[in-house]
C-alpha positions in Angstrom: -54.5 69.8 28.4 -54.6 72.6 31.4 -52.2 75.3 31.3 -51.8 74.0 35.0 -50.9 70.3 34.0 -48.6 71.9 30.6 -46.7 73.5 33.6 -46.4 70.6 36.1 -45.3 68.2 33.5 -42.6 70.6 31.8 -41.3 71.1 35.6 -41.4 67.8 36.8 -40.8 65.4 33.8 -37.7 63.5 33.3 -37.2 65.3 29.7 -38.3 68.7 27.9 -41.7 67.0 26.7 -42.5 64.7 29.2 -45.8 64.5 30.3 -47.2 66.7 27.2 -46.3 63.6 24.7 -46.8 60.1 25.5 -43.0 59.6 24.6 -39.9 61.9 24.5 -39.9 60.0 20.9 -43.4 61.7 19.8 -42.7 64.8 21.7 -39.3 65.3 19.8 -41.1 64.5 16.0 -43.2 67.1 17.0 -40.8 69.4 17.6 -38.9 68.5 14.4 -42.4 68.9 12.7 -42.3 72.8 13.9 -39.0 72.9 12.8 -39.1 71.2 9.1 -39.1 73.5 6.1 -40.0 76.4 7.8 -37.7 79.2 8.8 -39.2 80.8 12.3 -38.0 84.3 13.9 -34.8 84.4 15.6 -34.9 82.6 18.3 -32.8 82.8 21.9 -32.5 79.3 23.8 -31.3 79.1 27.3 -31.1 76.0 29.4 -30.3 75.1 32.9 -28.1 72.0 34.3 -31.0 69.8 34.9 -30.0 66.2 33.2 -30.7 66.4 29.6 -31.6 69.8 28.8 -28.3 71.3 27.5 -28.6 68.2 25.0 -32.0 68.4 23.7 -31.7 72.5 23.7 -28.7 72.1 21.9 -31.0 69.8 19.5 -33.5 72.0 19.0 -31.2 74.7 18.4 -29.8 72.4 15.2 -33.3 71.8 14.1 -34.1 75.3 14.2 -30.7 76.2 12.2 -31.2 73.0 9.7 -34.7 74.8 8.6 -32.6 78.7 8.3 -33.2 80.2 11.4 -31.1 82.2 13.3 -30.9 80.9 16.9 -28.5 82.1 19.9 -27.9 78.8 22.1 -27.0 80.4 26.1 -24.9 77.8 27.8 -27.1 77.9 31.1 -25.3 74.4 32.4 -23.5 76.8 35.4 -27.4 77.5 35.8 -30.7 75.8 38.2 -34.3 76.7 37.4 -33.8 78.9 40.9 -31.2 80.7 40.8 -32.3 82.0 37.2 -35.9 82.5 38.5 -33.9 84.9 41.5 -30.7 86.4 39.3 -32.6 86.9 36.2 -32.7 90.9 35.9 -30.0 91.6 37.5 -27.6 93.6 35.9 -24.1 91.5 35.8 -26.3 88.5 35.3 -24.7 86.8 32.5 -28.0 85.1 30.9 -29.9 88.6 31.4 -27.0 90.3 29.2 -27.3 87.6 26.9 -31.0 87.7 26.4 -31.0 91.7 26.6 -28.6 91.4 23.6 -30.5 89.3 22.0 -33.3 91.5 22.1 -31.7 94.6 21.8 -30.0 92.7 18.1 -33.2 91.2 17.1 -36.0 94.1 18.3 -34.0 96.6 18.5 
């Protein structure tokens, strides 16, 4: 699958793995299949208000906890894929402090 078509179908689907699964019920086994017995890096999740996303983030996030990992959820429902794409890096932005403090905790 195209970078190209990965990126139209994440933006335009109805849910967080449409078009890259031939269900949301595959796509989601195969996110729980990344997640399963495995502990992964910490790991920063931010969503936006779009229908369903806080939900399956908040999802994933569990998955990702369930297996060890240490994940920081960001409560992006006050949020729209624009106005993040504009206000990210900006200083009082509240989900660029939160992912700078992620960083800063986790990279250092």
């Amino acid at each position: 699958m195209s970078f190209q078509r990965v990126t139209s179908a994440v933006r335009h689907g109805p849910g967080l793995f449409s078009g890259l699964f031939r269900s949301f019920a595959m796509g989601g086994a195969v996110a729980g299949e990344l997640c399963e017995g495995r502990k992964h890096p910490p790991t920063f999740i931010a969503y936006s208000r779009a229908d369903g996303r806080g939900e399956q983030s908040t999802a994933f996030a569990e998955r990702l906890r369930a297996s060890g990992t240490d994940v920081t959820l960001f409560d992006g429902s006050a949020y729209t894929h624009m106005s993040i794409d504009r206000d990210f890096g900006e200083g009082d932005d509240a989900l660029t402090v939160a992912a700078l403090a992620f960083l800063k905790s986790t990279v250092g």
